[in-house]
C-alpha positions in Angstrom: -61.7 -118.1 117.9 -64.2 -116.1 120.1 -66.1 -113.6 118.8 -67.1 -110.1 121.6 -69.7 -107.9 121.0 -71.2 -104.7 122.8 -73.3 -102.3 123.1 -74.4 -99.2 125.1 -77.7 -99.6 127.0 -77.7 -96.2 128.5 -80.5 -94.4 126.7 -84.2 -95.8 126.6 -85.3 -96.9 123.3 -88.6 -95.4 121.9 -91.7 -98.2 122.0 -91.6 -98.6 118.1 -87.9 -99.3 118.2 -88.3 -101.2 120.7 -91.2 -103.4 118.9 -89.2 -103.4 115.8 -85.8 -105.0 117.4 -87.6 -107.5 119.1 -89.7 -108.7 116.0 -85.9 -109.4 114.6 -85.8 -112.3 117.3 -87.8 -116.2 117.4 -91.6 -115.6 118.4 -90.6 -117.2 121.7 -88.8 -114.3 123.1 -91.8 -111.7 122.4 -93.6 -109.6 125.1 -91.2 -112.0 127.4 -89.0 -108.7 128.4 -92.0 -107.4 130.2 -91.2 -109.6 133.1 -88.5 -107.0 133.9 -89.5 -103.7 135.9 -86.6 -101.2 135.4 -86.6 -100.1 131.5 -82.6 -100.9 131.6 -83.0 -104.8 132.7 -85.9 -104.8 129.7 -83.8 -103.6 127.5 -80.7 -105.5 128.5 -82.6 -109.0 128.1 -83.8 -107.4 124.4 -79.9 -106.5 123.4 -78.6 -109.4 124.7 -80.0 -111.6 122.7 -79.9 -109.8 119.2 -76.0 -109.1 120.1 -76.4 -113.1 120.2 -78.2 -113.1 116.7 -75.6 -111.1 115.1 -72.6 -113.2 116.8 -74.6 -116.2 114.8 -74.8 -114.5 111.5 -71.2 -112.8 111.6 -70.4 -116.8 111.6 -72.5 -118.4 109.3 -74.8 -119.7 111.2 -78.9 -119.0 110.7 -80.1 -116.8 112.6 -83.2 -118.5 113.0 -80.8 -121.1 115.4 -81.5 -118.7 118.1 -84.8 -120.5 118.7 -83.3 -123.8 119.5 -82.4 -121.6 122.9 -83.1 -123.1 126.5 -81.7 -123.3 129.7 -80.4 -126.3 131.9 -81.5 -126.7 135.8 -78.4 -124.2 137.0 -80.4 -121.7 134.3 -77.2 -121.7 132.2 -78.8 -121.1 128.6 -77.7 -122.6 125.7 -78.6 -122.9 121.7 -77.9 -125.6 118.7 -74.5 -124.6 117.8 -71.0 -125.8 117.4 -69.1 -124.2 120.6 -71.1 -121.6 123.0 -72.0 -118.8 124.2 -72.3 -115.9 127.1 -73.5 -112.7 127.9 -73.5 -110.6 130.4 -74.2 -106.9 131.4 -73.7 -104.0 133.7 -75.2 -100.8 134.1 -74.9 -99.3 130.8 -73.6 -102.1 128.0 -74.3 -105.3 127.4 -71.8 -107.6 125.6 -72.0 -111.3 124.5 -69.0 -113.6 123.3 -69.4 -116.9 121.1 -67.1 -119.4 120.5 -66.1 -122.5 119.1 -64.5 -123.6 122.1 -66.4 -126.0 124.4 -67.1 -123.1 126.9 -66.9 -119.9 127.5 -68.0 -117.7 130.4 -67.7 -113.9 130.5 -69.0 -111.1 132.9 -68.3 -107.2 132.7 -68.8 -104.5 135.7 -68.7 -101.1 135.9 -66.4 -99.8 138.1 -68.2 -98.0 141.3 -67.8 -97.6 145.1 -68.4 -100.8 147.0 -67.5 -102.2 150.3 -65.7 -105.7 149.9 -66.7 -106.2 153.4 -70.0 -107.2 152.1 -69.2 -109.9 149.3 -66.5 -111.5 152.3 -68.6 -114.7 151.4 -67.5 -114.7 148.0 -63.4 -113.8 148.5 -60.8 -116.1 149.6 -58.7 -115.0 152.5 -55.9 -114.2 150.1 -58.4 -112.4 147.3 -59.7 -109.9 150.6 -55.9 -109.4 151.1 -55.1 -108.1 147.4 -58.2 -106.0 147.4 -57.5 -104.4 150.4 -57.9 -100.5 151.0 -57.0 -97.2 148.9 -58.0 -95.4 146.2 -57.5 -98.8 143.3 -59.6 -101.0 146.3 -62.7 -101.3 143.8 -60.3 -101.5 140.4 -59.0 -104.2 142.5 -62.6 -105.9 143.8 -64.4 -106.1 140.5 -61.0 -107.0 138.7 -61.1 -110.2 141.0 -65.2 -110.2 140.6 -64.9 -110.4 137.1 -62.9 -113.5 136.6 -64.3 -115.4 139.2 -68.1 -114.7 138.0 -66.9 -115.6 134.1 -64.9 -118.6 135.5 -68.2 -120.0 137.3 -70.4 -119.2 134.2 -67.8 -121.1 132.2 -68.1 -124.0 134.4 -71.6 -123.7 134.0 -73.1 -123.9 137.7 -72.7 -120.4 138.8 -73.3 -119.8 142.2 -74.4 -123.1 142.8 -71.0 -123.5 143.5 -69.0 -122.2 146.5 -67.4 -119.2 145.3 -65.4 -118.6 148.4 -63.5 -121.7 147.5 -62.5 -120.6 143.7 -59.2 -118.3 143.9 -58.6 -116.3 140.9 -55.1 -114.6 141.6 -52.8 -117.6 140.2 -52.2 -118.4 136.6 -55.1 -120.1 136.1 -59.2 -120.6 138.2 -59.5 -124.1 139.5 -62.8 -125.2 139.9 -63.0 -129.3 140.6 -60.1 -129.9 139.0 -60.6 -128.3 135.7 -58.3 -125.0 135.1 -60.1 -121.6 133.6 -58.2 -118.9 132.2 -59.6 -115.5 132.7 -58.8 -112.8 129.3 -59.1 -109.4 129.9 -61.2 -106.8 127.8 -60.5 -103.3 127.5 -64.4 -101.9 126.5 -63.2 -98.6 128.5 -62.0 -97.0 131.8 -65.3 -97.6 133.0 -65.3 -100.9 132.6 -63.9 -103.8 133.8 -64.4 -107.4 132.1 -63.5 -111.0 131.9 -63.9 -113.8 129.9 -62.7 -117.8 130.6 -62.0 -120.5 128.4 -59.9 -123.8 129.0 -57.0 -122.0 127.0 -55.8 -118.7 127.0 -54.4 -118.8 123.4 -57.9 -118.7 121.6 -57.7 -115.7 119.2 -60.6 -112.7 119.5 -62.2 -110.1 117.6 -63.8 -107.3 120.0 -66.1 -104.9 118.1 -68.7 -102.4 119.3 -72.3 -102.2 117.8 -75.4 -100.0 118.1 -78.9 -100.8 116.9 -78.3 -99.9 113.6 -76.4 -102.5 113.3 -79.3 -105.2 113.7 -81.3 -103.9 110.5 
């Protein structure tokens, strides 16, 4: 089963909201969303990890777990629970997926003007090809973005790993031998997202949440 969860991080929450959403998290994470300059990437850090907290509680699982969180040395993070974990965001939402699987990577993108020229370093000769030129060119970029960044967060390593080398337009990611399937998400026409797992036949519930929601 894996569990998807978003929400809209389009409006700037008031200071005492603020405060009062992230008193709901471990005493570790307070004040440590400061770090962040733009009010979207603070609050992005802050909603990421209570979407987290709730993914815990809508399982069983004490919500107080969250503080076993850490990261390893490719900064993939991690908590005390059966299965794992992801999240990601884009401007606008933020959405996090947990599962019981083994692993689980997932990355979303908003869909907006680019020039694949520039991420050639990332593309394989035959993902530049499909993306090509026209009016679906960045439908077609950040579709292939998408399940290449959620099959290298899956694998755990990121881009530690050589992304040029990972092709994502066959039935399945290979990276090093081990096969990723990428899952589409429909959040909205805005949107395009991802998620990979060793199996594509993992059932899902996808539900949308906003702040009231955490109280």
């Amino acid at each position: 089963m894996v569990d998807i969860i978003y929400i809209s991080n389009n409006e700037q929450l008031s200071p005492e909201l603020f405060s009062r959403l992230e008193k709901l998290l471990p005493e570790q994470f307070h004040g440590s969303f400061k770090r962040y300059i733009r009010w979207q990437d603070r609050q992005a850090g802050l909603l990421g990890k209570l979407l987290l907290r709730q993914l815990l509680i809508m399982n069983g699982i004490p919500p107080g777990r969250l503080a076993t969180y850490n990261s390893d040395q490719y900064g993939r993070p991690s908590i005390d629970v059966p299965g794992d974990f992801n999240i990601s965001h884009s401007d606008g939402i933020v959405i996090a997926a947990l599962t019981n699987a083994p692993r689980i990577g997932i990355d979303i993108e908003k869909v907006r003007d680019i020039e694949p020229l520039e991420f050639s370093r990332v593309f394989t000769p035959q993902e530049a090809n499909h993306i090509g030129i026209g009016k679906v060119r960045n439908i077609k970029f950040f579709d292939v973005w998408t399940k290449k960044e959620a099959a290298m967060k899956a694998d755990g390593r990121g881009f530690y790993l050589d992304a040029k080398q990972i092709d994502t337009l066959g039935k399945s990611i290979l990276i090093q031998e081990t096969d990723w399937f990428s899952v589409p998400l429909k959040i909205s026409a805005d949107y395009i997202c991802h998620y990979c797992l060793h199996s594509s036949a993992e059932q899902q519930r996808l539900q949308g949440f906003t702040t009231k929601t955490f109280f």
